[in-house]
DRENDO-1510 file (C-alpha; in Angstrom, 1 decimal, always signed):
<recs>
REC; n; res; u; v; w
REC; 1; UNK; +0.0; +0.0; +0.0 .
REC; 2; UNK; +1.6; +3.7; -0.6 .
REC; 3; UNK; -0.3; +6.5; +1.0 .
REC; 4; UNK; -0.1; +10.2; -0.4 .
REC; 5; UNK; -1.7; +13.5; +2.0 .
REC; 6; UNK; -3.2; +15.1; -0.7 .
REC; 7; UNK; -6.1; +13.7; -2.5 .
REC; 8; UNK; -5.3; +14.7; -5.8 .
REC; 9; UNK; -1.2; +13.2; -5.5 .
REC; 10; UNK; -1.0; +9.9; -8.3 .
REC; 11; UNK; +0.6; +6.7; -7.1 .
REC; 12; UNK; +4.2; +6.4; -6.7 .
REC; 13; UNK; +6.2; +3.8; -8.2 .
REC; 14; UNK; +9.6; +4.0; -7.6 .
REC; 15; UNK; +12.0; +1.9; -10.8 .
REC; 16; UNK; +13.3; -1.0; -8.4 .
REC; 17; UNK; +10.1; -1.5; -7.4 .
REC; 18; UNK; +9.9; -5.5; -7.9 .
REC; 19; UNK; +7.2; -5.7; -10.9 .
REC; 20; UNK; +5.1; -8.5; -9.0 .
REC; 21; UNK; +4.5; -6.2; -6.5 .
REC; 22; UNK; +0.8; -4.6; -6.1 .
REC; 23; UNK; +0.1; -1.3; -5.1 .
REC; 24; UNK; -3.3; +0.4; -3.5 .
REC; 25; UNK; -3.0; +3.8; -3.4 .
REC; 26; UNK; -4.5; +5.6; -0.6 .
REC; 27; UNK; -5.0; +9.5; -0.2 .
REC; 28; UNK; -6.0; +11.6; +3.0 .
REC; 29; UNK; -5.1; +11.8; +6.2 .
REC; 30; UNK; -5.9; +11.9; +10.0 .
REC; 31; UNK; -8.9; +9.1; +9.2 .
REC; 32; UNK; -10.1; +10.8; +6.3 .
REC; 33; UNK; -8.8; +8.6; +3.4 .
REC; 34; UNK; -9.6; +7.4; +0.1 .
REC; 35; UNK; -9.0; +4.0; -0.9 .
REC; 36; UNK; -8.3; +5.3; -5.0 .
REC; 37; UNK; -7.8; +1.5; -6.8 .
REC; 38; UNK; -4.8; -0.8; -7.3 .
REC; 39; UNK; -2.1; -1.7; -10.4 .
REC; 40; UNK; +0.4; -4.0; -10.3 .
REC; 41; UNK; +4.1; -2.7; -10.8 .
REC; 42; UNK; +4.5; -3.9; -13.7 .
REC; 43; UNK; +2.1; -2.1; -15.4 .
REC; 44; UNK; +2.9; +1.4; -14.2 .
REC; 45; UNK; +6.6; +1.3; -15.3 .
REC; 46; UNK; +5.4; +3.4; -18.8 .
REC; 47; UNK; +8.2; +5.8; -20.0 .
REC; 48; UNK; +5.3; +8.3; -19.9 .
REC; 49; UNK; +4.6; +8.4; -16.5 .
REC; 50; UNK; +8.4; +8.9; -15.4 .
REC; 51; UNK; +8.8; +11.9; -13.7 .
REC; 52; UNK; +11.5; +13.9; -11.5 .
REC; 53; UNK; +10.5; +16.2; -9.0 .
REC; 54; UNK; +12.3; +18.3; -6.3 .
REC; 55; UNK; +15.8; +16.9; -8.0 .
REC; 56; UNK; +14.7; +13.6; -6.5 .
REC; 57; UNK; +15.1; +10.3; -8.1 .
REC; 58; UNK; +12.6; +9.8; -11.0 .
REC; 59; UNK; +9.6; +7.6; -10.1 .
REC; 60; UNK; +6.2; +6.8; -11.9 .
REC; 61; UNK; +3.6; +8.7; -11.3 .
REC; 62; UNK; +0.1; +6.7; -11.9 .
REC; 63; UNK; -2.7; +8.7; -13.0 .
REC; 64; UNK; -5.6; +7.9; -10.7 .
REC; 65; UNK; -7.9; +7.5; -13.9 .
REC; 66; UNK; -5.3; +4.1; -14.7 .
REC; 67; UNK; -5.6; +2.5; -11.3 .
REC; 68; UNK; -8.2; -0.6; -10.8 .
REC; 69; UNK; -11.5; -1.0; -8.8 .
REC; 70; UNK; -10.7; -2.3; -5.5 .
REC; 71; UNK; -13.6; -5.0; -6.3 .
REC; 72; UNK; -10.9; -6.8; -8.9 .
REC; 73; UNK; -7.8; -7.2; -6.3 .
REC; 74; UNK; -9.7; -10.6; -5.2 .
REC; 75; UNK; -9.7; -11.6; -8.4 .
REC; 76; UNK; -6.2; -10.5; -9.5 .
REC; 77; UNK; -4.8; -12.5; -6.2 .
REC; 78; UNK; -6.7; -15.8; -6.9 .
</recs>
């Protein structure tokens, strides 16, 4: 699971990140959270979603819109 503060903040996937690895994203804070959707890391390693920010080691950045329904993880992990 990754959390970000800020509701509108994307899913970060960092490159050695093991690609069998699942992430949820979920946004908030101090109990007020929103459980977004899941990807697997595999899928978010996507030269267009590779991003830099405040000189720190590029990551992927998931668009919200790209993440999965939470009602498919059980399927995913059967």
């Amino acid at each position: 699971m990754r959390t970000r503060s800020k509701h509108a903040y994307e899913l970060i996937v960092r490159k050695n990140d093991s690609d069998n690895d699942l992430f949820i994203l979920v946004t908030g804070v101090n109990g007020k959270v929103w459980v977004r959707g899941w990807i697997r890391a595999c899928d978010c390693k996507k030269p267009d979603w590779l991003q830099s920010h405040a000189n720190r080691e590029p990551a992927y950045f998931v668009p919200h819109s790209e993440l999965l329904t939470m009602q498919t993880l059980k399927m995913a992990v059967a």
